[in-house]
MARZA-299467 format. One line per 4 residues: number of its first residue (from 1); their letters; for each residue x, y, z of C-alpha. Coordinates in pm, whole numbers. Layout:
<atoms>
NUM = A = X,Y,Z | ...;
</atoms>
This chain:
<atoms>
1 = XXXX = 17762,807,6967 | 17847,1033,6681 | 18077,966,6417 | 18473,973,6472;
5 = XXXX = 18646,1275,6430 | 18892,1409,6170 | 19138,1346,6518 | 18990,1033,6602;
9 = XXXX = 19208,807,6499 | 19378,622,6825 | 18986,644,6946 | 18733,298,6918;
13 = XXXX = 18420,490,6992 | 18299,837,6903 | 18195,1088,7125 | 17875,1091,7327;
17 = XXXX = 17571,1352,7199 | 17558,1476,7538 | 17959,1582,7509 | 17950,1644,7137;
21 = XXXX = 17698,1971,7281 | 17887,2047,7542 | 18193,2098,7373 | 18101,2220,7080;
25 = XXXX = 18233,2564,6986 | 18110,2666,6627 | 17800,2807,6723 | 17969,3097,6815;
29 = XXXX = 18322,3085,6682 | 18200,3072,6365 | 18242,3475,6372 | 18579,3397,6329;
33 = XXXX = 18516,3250,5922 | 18695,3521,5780 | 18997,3555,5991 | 19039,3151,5997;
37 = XXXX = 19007,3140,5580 | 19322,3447,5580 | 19501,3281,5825 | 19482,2914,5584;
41 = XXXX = 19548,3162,5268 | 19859,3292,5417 | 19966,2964,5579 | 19949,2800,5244;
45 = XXXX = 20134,3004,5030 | 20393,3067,5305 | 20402,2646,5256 | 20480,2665,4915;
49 = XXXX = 20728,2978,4951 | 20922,2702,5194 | 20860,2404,4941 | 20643,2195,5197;
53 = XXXX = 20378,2225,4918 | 20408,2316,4568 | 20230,2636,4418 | 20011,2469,4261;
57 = XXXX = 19893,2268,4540 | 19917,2593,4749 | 19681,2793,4485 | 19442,2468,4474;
61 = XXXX = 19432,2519,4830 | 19375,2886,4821 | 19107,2859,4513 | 18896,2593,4757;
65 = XXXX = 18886,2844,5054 | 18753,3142,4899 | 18467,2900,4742 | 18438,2828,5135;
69 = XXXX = 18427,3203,5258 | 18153,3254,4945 | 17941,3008,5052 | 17983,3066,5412;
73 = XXXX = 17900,3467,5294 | 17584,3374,5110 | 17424,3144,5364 | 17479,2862,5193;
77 = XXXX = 17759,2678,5411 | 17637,2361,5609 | 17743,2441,5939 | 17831,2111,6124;
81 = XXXX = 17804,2102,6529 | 17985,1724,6518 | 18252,1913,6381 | 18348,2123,6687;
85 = XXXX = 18441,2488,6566 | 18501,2666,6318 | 18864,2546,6172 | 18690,2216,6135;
89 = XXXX = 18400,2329,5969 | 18642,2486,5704 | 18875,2229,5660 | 18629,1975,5611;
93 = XXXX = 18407,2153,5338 | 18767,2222,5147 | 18848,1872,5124 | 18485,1798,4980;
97 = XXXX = 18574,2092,4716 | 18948,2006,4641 | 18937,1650,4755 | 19231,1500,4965;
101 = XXXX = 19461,1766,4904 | 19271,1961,5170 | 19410,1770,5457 | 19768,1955,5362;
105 = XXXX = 19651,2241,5460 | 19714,2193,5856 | 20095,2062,5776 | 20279,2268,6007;
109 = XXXX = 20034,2403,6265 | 19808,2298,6548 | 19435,2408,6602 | 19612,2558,6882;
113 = XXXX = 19797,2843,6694 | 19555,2865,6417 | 19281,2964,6696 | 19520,3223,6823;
117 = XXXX = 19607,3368,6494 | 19214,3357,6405 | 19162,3510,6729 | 19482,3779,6756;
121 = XXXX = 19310,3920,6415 | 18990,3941,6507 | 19045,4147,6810 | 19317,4381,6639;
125 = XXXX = 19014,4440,6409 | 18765,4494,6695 | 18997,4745,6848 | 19050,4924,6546;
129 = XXXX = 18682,4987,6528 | 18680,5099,6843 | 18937,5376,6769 | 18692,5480,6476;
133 = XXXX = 18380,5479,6699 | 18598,5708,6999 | 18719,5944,6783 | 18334,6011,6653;
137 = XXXX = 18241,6048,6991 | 18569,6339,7093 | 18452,6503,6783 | 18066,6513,6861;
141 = XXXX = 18184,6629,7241 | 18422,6926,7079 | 18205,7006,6845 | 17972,7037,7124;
145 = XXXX = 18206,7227,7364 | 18261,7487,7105 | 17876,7529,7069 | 17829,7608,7490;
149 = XXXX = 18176,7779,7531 | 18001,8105,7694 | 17755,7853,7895 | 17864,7834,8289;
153 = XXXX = 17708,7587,8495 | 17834,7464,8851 | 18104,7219,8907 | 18079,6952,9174;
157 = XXXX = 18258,6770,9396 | 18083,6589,9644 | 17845,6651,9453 | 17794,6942,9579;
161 = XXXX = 17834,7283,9419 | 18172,7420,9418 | 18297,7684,9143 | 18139,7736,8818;
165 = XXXX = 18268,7593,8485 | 18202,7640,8113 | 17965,7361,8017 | 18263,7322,7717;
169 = XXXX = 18532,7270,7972 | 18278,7002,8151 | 18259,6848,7803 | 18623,6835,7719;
173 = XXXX = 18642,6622,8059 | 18514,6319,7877 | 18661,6421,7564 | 18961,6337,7760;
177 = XXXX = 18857,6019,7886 | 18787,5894,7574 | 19075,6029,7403 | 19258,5792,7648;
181 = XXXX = 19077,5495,7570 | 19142,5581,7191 | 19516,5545,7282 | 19509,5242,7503;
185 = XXXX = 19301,5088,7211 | 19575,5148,6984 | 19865,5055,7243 | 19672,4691,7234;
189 = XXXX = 19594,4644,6894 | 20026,4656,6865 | 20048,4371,7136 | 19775,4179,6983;
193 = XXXX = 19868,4183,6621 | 20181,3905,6698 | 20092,3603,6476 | 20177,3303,6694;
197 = XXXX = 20097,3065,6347 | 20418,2831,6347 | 20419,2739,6717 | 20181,2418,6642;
201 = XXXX = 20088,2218,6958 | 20320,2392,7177 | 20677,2292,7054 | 20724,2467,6709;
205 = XXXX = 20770,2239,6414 | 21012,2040,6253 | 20886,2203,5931 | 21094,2487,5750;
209 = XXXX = 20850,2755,5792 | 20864,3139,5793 | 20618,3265,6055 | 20762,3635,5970;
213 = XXXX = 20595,3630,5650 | 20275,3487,5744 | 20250,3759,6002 | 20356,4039,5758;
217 = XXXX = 20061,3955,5496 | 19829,3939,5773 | 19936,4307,5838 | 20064,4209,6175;
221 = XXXX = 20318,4344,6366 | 20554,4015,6451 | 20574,3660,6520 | 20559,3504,6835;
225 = XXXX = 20905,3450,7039 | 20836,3147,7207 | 20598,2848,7076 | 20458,2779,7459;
229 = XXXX = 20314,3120,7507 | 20174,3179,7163 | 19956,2918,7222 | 19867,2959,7533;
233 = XXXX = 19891,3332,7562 | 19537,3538,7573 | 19638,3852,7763 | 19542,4014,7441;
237 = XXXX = 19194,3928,7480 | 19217,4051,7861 | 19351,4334,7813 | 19152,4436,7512;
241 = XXXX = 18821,4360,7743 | 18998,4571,8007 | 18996,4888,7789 | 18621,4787,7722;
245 = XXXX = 18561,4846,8054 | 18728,5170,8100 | 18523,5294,7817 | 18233,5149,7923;
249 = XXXX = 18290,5299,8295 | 18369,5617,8117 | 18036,5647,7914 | 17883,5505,8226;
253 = XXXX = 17956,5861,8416 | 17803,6043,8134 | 17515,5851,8102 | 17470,5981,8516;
257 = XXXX = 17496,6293,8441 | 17246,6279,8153 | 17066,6107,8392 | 17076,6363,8639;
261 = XXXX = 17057,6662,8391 | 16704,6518,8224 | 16548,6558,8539 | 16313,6815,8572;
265 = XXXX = 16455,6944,8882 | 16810,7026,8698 | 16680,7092,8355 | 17012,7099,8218;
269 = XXXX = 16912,6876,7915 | 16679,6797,7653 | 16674,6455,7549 | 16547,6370,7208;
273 = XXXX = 16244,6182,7158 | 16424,5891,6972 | 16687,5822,7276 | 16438,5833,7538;
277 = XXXX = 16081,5662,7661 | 15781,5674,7812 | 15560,5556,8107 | 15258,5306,8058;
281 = XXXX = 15082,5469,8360 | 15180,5821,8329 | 15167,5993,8025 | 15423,6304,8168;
285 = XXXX = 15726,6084,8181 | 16004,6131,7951 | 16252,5822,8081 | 16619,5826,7992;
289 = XXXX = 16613,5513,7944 | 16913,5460,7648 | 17109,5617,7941 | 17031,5386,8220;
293 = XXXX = 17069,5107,7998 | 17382,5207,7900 | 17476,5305,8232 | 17371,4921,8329;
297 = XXXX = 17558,4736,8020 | 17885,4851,8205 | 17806,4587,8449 | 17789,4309,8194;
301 = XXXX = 18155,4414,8047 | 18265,4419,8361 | 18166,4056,8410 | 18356,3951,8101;
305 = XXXX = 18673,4049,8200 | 18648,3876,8573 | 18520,3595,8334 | 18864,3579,8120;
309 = XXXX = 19075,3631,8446 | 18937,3363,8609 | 18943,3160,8337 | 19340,3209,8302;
313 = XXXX = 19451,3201,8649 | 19531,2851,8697 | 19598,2729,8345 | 19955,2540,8322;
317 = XXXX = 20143,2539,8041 | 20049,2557,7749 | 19694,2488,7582 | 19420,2403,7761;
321 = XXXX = 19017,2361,7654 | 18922,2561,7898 | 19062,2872,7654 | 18736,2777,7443;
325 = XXXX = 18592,2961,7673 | 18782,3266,7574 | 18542,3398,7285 | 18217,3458,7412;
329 = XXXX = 18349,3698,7680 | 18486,3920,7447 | 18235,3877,7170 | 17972,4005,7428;
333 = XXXX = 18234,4301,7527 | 18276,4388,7156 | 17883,4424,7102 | 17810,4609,7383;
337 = XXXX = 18117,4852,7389 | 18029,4917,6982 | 17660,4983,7024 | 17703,5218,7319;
341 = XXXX = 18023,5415,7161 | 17778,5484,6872 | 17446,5569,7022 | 17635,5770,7289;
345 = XXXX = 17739,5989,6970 | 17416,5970,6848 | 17226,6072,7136 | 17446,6344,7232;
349 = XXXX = 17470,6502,6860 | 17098,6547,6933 | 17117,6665,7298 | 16991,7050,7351;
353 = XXXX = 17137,7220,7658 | 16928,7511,7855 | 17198,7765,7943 | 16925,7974,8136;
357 = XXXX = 16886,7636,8410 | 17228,7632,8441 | 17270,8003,8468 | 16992,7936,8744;
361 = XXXX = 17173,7689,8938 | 17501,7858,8964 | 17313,8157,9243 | 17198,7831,9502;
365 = XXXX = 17518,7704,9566 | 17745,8022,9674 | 17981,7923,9399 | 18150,8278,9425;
369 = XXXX = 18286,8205,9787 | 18648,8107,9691 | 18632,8429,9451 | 18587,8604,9765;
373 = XXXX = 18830,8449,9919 | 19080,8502,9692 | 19016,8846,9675 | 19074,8898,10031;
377 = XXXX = 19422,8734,9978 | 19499,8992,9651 | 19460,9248,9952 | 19699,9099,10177;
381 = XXXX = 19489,8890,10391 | 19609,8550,10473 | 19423,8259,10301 | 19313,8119,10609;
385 = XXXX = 19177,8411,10765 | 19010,8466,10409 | 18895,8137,10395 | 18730,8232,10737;
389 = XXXX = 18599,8575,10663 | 18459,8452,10268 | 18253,8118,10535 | 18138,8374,10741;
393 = XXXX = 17971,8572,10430 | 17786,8302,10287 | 17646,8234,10630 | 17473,8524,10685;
397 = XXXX = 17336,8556,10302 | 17241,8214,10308 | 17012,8360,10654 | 16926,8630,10474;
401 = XXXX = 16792,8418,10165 | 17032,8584,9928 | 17351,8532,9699 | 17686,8677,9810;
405 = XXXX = 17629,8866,9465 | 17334,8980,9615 | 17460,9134,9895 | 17540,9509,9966;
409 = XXXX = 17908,9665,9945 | 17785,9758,10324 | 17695,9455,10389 | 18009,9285,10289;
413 = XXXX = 18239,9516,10435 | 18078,9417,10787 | 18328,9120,10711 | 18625,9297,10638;
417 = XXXX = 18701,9672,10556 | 18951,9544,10316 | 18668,9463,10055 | 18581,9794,9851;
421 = XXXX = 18352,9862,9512 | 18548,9611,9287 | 18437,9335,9474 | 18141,9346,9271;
425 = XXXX = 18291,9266,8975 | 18492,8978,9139 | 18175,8811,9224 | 18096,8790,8895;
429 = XXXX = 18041,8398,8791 | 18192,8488,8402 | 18477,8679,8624 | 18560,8398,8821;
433 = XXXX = 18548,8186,8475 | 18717,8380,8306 | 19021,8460,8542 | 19094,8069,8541;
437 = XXXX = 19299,8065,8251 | 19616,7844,8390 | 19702,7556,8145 | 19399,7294,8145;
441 = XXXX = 19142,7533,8306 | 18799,7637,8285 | 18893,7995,8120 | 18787,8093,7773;
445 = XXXX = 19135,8076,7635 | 19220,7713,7830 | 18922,7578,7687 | 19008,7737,7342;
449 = XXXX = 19329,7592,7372 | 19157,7267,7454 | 18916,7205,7177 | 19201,7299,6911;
453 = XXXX = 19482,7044,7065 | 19192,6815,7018 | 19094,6937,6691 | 19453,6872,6558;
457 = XXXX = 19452,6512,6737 | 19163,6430,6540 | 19277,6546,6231 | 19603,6349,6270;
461 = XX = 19416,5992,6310 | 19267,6028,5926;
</atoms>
């Protein structure tokens, strides 16, 4: 049995081995060092501001803990595993610095709040970096788009070739995408940064204290509104591990195209040597392999947030242990969403593009057709009779082993006698690029409009 703990006191025996490791927590909560030692700072001044302790007690107090956070910085903190977690770890090694006076520190809260302060912060924090590491990425993908505004390339659906693009309008897509994860990064970090410090167990206190003013020299945004759901609140955590999926489903569809692109058979792409592999049989391969990774990572963040739901579903009021299991989840989310935001940036900085492949691919997939169509409608021809006549045309060059470009003014006015010379220039692929200039489109103008709306976003976030 191991030695009672600093809350054994109604307990005759201590804890078994076997539980004392299966409980333990500061093997991994320990992350949370510096936002625990903050969250005591603030705490104990806030004491003394309320006359619970007196400042000099409070700057004792204060004094001890950073000696704490230095050792803890330099390696040379004992971490204890009988001690459970973190907060115990600390408060323990400041009453061997300061001596009894230590054990004042925890007047006024619970282990219960102070994990969901230490916690609230460090996630704010996470999400913060996440911002940083998004907007790097929109930047690297405009920057990008503005490189390969004149390249065209096909757009899909299905799949399937439907209408060509600019490859800087294809970019901007997931310049979007992760534009909106910036944002719903930011609209958690608000709802996470709402101290709950001051709720104790579950009940409040009977202590005077000022939660406000902990929470505003913690740079937060509030105190909690009711002591039963600050403790037991961690939709914070969910919904922070949420977004991490989104981006991670987000860089996921890039990574498939990359994917896709690096093949041989597109040739869209050309990786660099430092984000990609080889074979240990055949000495031609060039694998993708950051990509597929990347691509399979999304699967592990996705598991962390079933992980946290499940864990919340059928939790009563207010704390329960199981919440220790809380951490790991979104530790693992944090890593993994960090490392891919950055390499992503990385890789894709470094990415070349062949415009002549894509130029290549737009002629095998009769991505003029609608152009056609539309044509036929400019000379009074209902749509769905165009729609007919334009199907028609690509049969018969797709027989003939041609493009509808390809094909003879003769040729296409067996079709209709309403299509004359300037056809020709309507089957253009820059034509039918460039005539798509509607708000959010694929023309040269749209997607000039594009990268500088995003240009000025950027430049608003520093």
């Amino acid at each position: 049995m191991a030695d009672k703990k600093m809350w054994g006191g109604r307990f005759a025996e201590g804890t078994a081995s076997s539980v004392e490791e299966y409980t333990e927590s500061q093997s991994f909560d320990r992350v949370l060092f510096e936002e625990d030692i903050q969250g005591s700072m603030a705490h104990a001044r806030m004491l003394a501001r309320q006359g619970v302790l007196t400042s000099d007690e409070a700057e004792a107090i204060v004094v001890g803990l950073g000696r704490v956070r230095d050792e803890i910085e330099s390696g040379e903190f004992v971490w204890r595993r009988e001690l459970e977690d973190v907060h115990m770890n600390i408060e323990s090694r400041l009453t061997e610095i300061i001596g009894p006076l230590g054990g004042k520190l925890h007047t006024g809260r619970s282990r219960n709040d102070q994990v969901g302060l230490d916690f609230r912060l460090h996630v704010a924090r996470r999400l913060d970096e996440w911002r940083d590491l998004l907007a790097a990425l929109v930047s690297v993908l405009v920057d990008k788009a503005h490189e390969n505004r004149a390249v065209l390339l096909p757009g899909c659906t299905h799949f399937q070739p439907a209408q060509p693009v600019s490859l800087a309008h294809h970019l901007l897509a997931y310049a979007q995408m992760f534009k909106r994860d910036h944002q719903r990064a930011g609209d958690c970090a608000g709802r996470t940064r709402i101290s709950p410090l001051g709720a104790a167990a579950l009940a409040g206190t009977t202590y005077p204290l000022d939660p406000a003013s902990v929470a505003e020299e913690l740079g937060m945004d509030g105190a909690f509104a009711n002591s039963l759901d600050a403790v037991s609140d961690r939709d914070f955590a969910i919904e922070a591990v949420f977004d991490a999926t989104l981006i991670m489903a987000h860089l996921s569809r890039l990574c498939e195209e990359i994917i896709i692109w690096a093949n041989p058979a597109f040739g869209f792409v050309a990786l660099p040597d430092a984000f990609t592999t080889g074979s240990s049989i055949m000495p031609q391969k060039k694998n993708p392999d950051v990509a597929e990774l990347m691509r399979g990572k999304t699967g592990r963040v996705y598991g962390s947030l079933t992980t946290l739901l499940t864990l919340v579903k059928g939790l009563p009021l207010a704390y329960n242990r199981d919440m220790q299991e809380d951490k790991e989840p979104f530790f693992d989310a944090d890593r993994t969403v960090r490392a891919s935001l950055s390499i992503m940036a990385d890789m894709l900085q470094e990415t070349g593009f062949n415009a002549d492949a894509m130029r290549a691919a737009l002629s095998k997939g009769f991505l003029n057709a609608t152009e056609l169509a539309d044509y036929l409608v400019g000379k009074g021809l209902p749509f769905r009779e165009a729609h007919h006549v334009s199907g028609a045309a690509v049969g018969y060059a797709e027989r003939a082993g041609k493009g509808l470009e390809d094909l003879s003014l003769d040729e296409l006015r067996s079709f209709s006698a309403l299509i004359d010379q300037d056809v020709m220039e309507t089957l253009k692929y820059e034509t039918a690029v460039a005539r798509r200039e509607a708000p959010g489109g694929t023309g040269p103008n749209s997607v000039d409009r594009q990268i500088s709306d995003l240009t000025t976003w950027l430049d608003s976030l520093e």
